[in-house]
C-alpha positions in Angstrom: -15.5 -1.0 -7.7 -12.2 1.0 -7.8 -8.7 -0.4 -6.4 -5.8 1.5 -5.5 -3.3 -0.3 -5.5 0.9 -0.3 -4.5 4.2 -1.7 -4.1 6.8 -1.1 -2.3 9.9 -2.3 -0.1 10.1 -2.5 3.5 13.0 -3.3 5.8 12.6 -7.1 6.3 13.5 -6.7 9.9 11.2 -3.5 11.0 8.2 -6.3 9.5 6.3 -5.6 13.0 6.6 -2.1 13.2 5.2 -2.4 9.4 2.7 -4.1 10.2 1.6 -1.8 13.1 1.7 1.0 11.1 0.1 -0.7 8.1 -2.7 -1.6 10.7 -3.5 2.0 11.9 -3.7 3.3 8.2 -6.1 0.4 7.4 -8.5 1.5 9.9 -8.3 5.3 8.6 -9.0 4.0 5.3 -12.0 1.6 6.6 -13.2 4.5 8.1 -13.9 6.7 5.3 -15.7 3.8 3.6 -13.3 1.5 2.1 -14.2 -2.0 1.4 -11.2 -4.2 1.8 -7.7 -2.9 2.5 -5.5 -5.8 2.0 -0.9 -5.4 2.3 0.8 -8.9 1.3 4.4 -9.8 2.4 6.6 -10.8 -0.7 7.1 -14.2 -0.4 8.6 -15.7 -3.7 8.9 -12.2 -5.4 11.4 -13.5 -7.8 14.5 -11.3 -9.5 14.2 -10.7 -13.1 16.6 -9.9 -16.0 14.5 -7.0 -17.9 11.5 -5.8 -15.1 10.7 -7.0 -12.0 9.0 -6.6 -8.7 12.1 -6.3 -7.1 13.7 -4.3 -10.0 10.6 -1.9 -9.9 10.9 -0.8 -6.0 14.7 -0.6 -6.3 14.7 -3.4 -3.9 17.7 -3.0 -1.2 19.7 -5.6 0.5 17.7 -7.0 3.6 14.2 -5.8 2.4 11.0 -7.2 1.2 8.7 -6.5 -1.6 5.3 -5.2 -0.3 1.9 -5.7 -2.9 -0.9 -3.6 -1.2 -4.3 -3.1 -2.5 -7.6 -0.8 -1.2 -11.0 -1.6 -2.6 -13.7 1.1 -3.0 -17.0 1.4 -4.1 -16.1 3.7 -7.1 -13.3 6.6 -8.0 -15.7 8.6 -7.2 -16.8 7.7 -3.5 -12.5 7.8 -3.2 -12.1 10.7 -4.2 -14.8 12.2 -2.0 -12.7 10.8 1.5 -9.1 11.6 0.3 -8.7 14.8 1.8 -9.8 13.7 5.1 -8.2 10.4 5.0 -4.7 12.8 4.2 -5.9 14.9 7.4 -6.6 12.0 9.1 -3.1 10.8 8.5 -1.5 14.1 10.4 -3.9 13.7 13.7 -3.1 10.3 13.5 0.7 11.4 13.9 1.8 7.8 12.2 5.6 9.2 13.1 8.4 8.1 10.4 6.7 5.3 7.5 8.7 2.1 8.2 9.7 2.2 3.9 11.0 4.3 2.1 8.2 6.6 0.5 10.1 7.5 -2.3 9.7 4.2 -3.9 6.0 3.5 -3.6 4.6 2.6 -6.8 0.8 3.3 -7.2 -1.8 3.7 -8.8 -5.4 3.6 -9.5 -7.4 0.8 -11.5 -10.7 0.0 -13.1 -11.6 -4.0 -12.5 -12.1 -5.7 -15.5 -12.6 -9.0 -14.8 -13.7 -10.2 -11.1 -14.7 -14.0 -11.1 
């Protein structure tokens, strides 16, 4: 297993066009095989005084902390889809993302405990 996972902020009032968006992208990623592709609303995303969610996606006035997550069946089998899943993204023609890109934070992880 292999997760890729982000966070990010999103206009607290464009939350339906996020989640439209964040829909469409799901399938593309579902299509070239992964498992579970999961986004999560920040609820109580709490402000901190040395790091924090909020502190780490230079949250703005009147947005929301996103926690997103894709599971795959290894690096490997992601890495394989990536360049279609990027060329799927451009047919797709997603328009504008509802978030500021520039502020995604991401990366890719290595499960070590799964109970």
């Amino acid at each position: 297993m292999y997760i890729d996972g982000y966070m990010y902020a999103v206009e607290t009032a464009r939350k339906d066009e996020f989640v439209a968006y964040a829909k469409t992208c799901a399938e593309i990623f579902k299509k070239h095989g992964a498992k579970r592709v999961m986004e999560c609303w920040g609820d109580e995303v709490p402000d901190g005084k040395l790091t924090s969610m909020p502190m780490a996606v230079k949250l703005e006035p009147g947005e929301t902390v996103m926690f997103s997550w894709c599971e795959w069946e290894s690096k490997e089998q992601r890495e394989s889809v990536t360049e279609a899943i990027h060329q799927d993204f451009i047919d797709a023609d997603l328009g504008d993302m509802p978030f500021d890109g520039n502020r995604i934070i991401m990366g890719g992880f290595v499960p070590v405990v799964d109970v």
